[in-house]
C-alpha positions in Angstrom: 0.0 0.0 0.0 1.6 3.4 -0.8 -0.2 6.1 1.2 -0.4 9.7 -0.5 -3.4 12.2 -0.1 -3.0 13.3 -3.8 -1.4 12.3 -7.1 -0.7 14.0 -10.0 -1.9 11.7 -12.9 0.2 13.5 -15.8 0.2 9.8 -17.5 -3.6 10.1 -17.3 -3.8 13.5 -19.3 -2.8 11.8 -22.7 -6.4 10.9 -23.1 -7.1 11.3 -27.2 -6.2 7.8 -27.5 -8.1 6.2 -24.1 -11.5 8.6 -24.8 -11.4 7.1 -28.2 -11.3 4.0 -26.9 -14.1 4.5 -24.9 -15.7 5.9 -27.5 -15.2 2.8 -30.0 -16.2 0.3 -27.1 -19.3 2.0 -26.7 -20.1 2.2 -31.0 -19.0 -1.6 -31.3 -19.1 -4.0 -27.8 -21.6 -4.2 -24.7 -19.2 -2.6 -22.6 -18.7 -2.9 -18.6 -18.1 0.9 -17.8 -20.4 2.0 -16.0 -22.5 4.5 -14.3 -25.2 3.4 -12.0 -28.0 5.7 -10.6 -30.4 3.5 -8.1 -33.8 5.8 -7.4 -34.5 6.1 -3.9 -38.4 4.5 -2.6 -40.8 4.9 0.1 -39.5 2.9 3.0 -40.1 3.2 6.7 -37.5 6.0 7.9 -36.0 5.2 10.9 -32.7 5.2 10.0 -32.4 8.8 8.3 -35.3 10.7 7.6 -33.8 13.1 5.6 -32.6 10.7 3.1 -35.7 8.7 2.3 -38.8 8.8 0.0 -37.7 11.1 -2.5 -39.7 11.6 -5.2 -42.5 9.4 -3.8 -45.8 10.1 -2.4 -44.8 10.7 0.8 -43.7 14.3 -0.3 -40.4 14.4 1.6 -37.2 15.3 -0.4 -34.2 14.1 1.3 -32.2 16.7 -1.2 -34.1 19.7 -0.2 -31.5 23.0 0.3 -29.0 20.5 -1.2 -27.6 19.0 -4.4 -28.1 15.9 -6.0 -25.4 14.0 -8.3 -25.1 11.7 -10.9 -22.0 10.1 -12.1 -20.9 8.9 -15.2 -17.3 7.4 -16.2 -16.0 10.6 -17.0 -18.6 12.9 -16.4 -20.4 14.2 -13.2 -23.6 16.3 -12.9 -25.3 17.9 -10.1 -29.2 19.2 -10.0 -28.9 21.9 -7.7 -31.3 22.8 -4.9 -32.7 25.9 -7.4 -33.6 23.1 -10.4 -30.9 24.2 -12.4 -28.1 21.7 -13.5 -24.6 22.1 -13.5 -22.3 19.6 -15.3 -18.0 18.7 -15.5 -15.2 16.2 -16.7 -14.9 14.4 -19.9 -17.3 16.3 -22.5 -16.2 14.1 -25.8 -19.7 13.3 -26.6 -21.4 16.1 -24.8 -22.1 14.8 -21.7 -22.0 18.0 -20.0 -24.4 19.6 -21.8 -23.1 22.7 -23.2 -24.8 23.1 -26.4 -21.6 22.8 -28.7 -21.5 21.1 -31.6 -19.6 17.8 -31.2 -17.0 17.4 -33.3 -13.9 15.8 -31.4 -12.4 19.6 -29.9 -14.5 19.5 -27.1 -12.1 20.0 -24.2 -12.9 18.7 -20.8 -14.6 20.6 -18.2 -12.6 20.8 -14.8 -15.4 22.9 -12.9 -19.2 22.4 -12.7 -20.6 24.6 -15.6 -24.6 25.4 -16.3 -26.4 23.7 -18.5 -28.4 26.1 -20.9 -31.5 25.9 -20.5 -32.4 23.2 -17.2 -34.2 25.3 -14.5 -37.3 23.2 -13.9 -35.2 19.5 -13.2 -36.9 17.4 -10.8 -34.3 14.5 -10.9 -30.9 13.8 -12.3 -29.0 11.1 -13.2 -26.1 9.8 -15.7 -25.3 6.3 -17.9 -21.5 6.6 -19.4 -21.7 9.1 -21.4 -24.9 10.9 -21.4 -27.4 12.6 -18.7 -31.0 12.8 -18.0 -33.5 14.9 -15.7 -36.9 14.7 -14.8 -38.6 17.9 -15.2 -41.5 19.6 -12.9 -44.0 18.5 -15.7 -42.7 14.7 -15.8 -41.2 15.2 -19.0 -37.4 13.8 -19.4 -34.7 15.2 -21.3 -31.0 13.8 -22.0 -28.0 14.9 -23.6 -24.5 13.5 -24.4 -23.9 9.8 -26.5 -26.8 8.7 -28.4 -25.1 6.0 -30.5 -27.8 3.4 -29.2 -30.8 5.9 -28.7 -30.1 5.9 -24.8 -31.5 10.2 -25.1 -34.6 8.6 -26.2 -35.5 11.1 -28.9 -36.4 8.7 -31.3 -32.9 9.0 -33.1 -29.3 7.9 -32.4 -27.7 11.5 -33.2 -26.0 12.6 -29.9 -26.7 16.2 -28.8 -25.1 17.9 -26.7 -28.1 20.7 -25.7 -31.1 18.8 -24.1 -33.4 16.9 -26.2 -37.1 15.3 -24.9 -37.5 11.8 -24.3 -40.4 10.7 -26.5 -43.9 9.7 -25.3 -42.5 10.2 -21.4 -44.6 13.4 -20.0 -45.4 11.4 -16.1 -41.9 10.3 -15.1 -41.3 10.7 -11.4 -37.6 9.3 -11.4 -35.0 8.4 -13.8 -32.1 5.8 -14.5 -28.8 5.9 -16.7 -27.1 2.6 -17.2 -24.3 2.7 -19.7 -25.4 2.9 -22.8 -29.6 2.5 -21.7 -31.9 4.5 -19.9 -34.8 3.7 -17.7 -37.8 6.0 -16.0 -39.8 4.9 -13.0 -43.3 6.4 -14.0 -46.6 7.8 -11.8 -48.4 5.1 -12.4 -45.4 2.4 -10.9 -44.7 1.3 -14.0 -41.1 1.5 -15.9 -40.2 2.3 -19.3 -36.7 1.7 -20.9 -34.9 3.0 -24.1 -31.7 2.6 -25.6 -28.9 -0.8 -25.8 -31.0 -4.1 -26.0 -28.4 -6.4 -26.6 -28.9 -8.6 -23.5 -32.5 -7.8 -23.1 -31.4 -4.7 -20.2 -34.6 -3.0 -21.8 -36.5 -5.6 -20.1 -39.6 -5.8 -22.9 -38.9 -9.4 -24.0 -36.9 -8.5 -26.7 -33.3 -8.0 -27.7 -33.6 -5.0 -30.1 -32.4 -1.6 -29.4 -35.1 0.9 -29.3 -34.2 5.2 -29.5 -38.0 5.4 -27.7 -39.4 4.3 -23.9 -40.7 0.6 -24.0 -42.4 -0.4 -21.3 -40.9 -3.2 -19.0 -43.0 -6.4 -19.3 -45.1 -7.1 -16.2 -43.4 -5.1 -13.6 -45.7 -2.7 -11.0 -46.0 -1.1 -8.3 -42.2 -0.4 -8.4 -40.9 1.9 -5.9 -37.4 2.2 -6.5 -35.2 1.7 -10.0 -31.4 0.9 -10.8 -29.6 0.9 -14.6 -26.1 -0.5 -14.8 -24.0 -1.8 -17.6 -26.8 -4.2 -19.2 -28.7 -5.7 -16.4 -31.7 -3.2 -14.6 -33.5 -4.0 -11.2 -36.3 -2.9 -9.0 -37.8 -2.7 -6.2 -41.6 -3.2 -5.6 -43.4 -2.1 -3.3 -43.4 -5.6 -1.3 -39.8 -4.9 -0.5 -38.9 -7.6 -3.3 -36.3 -7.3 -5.9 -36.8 -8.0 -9.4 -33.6 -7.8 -11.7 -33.6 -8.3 -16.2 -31.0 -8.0 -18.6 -27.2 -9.8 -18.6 -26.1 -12.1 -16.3 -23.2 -13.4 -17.5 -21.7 -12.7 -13.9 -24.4 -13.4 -11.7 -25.4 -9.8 -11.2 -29.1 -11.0 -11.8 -29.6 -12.8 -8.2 -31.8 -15.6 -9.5 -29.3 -18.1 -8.5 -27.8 -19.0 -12.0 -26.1 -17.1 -14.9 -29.0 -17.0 -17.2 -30.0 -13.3 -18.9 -33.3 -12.6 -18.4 -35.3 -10.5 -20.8 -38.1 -9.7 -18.3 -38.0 -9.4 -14.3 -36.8 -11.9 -12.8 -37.4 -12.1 -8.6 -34.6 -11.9 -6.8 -34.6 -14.9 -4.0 -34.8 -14.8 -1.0 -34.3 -10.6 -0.7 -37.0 -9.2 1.7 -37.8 -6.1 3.3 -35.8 -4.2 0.5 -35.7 0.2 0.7 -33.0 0.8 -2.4 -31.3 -1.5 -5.0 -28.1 -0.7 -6.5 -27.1 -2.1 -10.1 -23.4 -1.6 -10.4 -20.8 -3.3 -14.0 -21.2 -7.0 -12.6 -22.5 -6.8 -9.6 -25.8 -5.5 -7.4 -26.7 -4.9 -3.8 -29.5 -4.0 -2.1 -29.9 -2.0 0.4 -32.3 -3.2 3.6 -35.0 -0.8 5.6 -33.4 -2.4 8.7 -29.6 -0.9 7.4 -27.8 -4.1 6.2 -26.6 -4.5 2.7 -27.0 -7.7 0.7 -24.8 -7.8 -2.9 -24.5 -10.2 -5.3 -22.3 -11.3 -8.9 -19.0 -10.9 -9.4 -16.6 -10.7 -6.5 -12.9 -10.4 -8.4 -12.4 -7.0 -6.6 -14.5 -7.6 -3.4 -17.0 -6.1 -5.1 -19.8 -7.9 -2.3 -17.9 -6.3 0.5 -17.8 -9.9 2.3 -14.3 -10.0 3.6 -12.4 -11.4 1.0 -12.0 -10.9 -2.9 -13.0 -14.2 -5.4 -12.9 -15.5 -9.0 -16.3 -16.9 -7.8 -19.3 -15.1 -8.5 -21.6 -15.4 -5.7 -25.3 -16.0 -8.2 -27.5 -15.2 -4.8 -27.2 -12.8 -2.6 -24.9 -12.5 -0.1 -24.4 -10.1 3.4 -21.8 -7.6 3.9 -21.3 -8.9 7.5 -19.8 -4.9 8.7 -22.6 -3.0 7.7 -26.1 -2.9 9.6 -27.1 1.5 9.8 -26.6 1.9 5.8 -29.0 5.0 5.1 -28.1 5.1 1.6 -26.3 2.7 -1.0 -24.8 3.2 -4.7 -22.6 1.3 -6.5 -21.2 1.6 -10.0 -18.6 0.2 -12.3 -16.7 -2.5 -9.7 -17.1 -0.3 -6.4 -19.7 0.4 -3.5 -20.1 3.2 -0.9 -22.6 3.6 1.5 -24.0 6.4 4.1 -24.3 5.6 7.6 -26.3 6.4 10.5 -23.7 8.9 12.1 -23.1 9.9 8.0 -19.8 8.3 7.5 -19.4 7.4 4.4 -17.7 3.2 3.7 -16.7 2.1 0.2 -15.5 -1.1 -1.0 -14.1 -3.0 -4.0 -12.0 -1.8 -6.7 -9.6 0.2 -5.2 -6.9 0.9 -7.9 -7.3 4.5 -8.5 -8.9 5.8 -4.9 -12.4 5.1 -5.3 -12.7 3.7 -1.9 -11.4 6.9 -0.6 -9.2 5.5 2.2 -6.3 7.6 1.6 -4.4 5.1 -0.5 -3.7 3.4 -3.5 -3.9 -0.7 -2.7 -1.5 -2.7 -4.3 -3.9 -5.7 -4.7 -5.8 -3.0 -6.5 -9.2 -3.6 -4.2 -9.9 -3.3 -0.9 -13.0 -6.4 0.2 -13.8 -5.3 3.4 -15.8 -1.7 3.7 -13.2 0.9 5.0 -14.3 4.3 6.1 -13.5 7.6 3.5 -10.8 9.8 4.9 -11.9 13.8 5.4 -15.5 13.2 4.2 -18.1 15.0 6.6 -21.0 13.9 7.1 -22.8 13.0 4.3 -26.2 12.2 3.2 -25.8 10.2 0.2 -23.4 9.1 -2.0 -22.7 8.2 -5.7 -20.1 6.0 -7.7 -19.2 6.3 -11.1 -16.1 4.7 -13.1 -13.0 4.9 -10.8 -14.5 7.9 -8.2 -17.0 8.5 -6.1 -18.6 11.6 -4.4 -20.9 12.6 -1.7 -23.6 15.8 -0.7 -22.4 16.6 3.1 -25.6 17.5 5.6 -24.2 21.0 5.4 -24.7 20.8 1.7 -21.1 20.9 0.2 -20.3 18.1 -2.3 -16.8 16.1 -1.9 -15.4 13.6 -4.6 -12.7 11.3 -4.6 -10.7 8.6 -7.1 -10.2 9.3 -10.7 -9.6 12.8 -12.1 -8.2 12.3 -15.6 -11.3 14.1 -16.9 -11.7 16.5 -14.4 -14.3 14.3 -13.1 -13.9 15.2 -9.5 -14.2 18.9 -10.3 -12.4 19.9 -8.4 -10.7 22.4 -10.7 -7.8 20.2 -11.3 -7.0 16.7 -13.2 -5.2 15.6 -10.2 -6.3 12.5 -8.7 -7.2 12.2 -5.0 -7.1 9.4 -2.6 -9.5 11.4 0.1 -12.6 13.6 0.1 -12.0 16.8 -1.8 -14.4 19.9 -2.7 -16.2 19.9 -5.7 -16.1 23.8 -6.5 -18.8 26.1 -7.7 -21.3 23.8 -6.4 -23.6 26.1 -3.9 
């Protein structure tokens, strides 16, 4: 383990070559970067009532006075408390939604810039390279890559300005999984758009579609998670129902059969948020304690010990039993916690985990606590970072900054909790 608070990743700043690499693997191959954005649900708070029932009936916002993130690989956004959004990092295919024409000069953005014309957004969140809200009338809009129809405008031309999702006007939340995006609407139902290639649209099929599609027999859904081609939800039984890829296990039926329609997720009870991360899920209890299932190369399921043995059910993170809120994305997790510390684990390589290091063994399987993060009420991953909104309102991010996707101001990557400026 070599400890340093911050790096200077020079190497990482020759990125014409690794964007376009990106870039290729998402025109050509069902890629495993990923951005995961789990919806929160109605649950009974007693852990944390300020981070529960968003965007649900109950009428509490657990984001109110504060921002809300969403992470892609490269790219991070934040819906600020005022409805306006403010995006940074890796702009190649107009993530960040600054309305210029995309033509490979886009440079990245290091600091969190507007984007022209968001002021009504509801909900925010982020697949690989491209973003969506929810807006006050229950339209959605998205910008960035479209190569697979994932902005759900009916086309597969990537904008970089807003453009409306299609038939969607009663969306209450929103998804982003890599190349896919999903909507949780007012009626309980989901919709899904974009990449089909391992059925992650969840309508029976395994044809890409640029418009929503509704997912085949699943209601009364509370809670919604998109990740690199598997989906899940949970209902408002406090099941788990999971669709797409599962070449991994990241399904949770107990074998490594894709699904093309939702699939229940045995023996998970008594669910509150679910979490659909590269290879890997985890769900999130009302009673605190995390379950995760899939791949475990990287200790991605938190259980003590990294595997080349998928785990195809769920399994318990034994350390963790006051989780508030859980995300996990690309081959990391991080959770909040009663007191609002926030605990990462898996992939550990670039200083996603925040615990002041980089590992050698390139993972860290047992949960270890972020260094210099307040206290926090949520927390996102994305690719190799993470970042979290502090109860005082300040957001910190920590891990990969290549892209300037910590923006922070700098492409220097950081092994602890660091500002994200211009965020209020």
């Amino acid at each position: 383990m070599r400890r340093r608070p911050v790096r200077d990743d020079t190497t990482g700043r020759v990125r014409d070559s690794s964007r376009l690499r990106l870039v290729l693997a998402l025109a050509f191959v069902p890629v495993s970067l990923l951005a995961c954005n789990a919806i929160i649900g109605i649950e009974d708070v007693k852990l944390r009532a300020s981070v529960t029932d968003a965007g649900t009936d109950a009428g509490t916002d657990p984001f109110a006075g504060k921002s809300q993130l969403a992470l892609g690989f490269g790219h991070g956004c934040a819906l600020l408390p005022d409805r306006t959004v403010r995006c940074w990092g890796d702009n190649l295919n107009g993530a960040v939604g600054d309305g210029k024409p995309i033509d490979g000069t886009q440079k990245d953005v290091l600091k969190p810039q507007p984007v022209p014309g968001i002021a009504d957004a509801v909900w925010i969140a982020a697949g690989v390279s491209h973003s969506c809200v929810v807006r006050a009338t229950g339209r959605v809009s998205c910008w960035g890559s479209n190569l697979f129809g994932q902005l759900g405008d009916g086309t597969q031309q990537s904008s970089s300005a807003p453009v409306d999702v299609v038939e969607m006007e009663d969306a209450k939340s929103v998804a982003g999984g890599t190349s896919f995006t999903c909507a949780l609407r007012k009626d309980k139902t989901v919709a899904c758009w974009g990449a089909n290639h391992a059925g992650q649209l969840g309508d029976g099929r395994k044809v890409d579609r640029p418009k929503p599609a509704p997912v085949t027999g699943l209601n009364g859904v509370l809670t919604i998670s998109a990740a690199n081609d598997h989906a899940c939800a949970v209902l408002e039984t406090g099941e788990v129902m999971c669709w797409g890829g599962n070449t991994h296990g990241q399904l949770g039926i107990g074998s490594r059969a894709e699904s093309l329609s939702p699939s229940k997720v045995e023996p998970l009870a008594n669910i509150a948020q679910v979490a659909a991360a590269s290879h890997f899920s985890c769900a999130r209890r009302k009673t605190g304690r995390v379950d995760c299932w899939g791949s475990n190369e990287l200790g991605q399921l938190g259980n003590g010990a990294s595997s080349s043995t998928a785990s195809l059910s769920p399994v318990t993170v034994p350390s963790i039993d006051d989780a508030t809120f859980l995300w996990a994305g690309f081959e990391h997790a991080c959770v909040t916690r009663k007191a609002g510390k926030v605990t990462c684990w898996g992939s550990a390589g670039e200083g996603q985990v925040g615990n002041g290091a980089i590992e050698a063994a390139g993972s860290i399987s047992p949960p270890v606590a972020v260094v210099d993060a307040p206290a926090a009420i949520a927390v996102w991953t994305g690719g190799n970072r993470s970042c979290a909104v502090a109860e005082d309102g300040r957001a910190f991010c920590w891990g990969q900054n290549t892209n300037g996707q910590l923006g922070d101001g700098t492409t220097k990557s950081a092994y602890v909790a660091v500002p994200v400026t211009a965020l209020p």
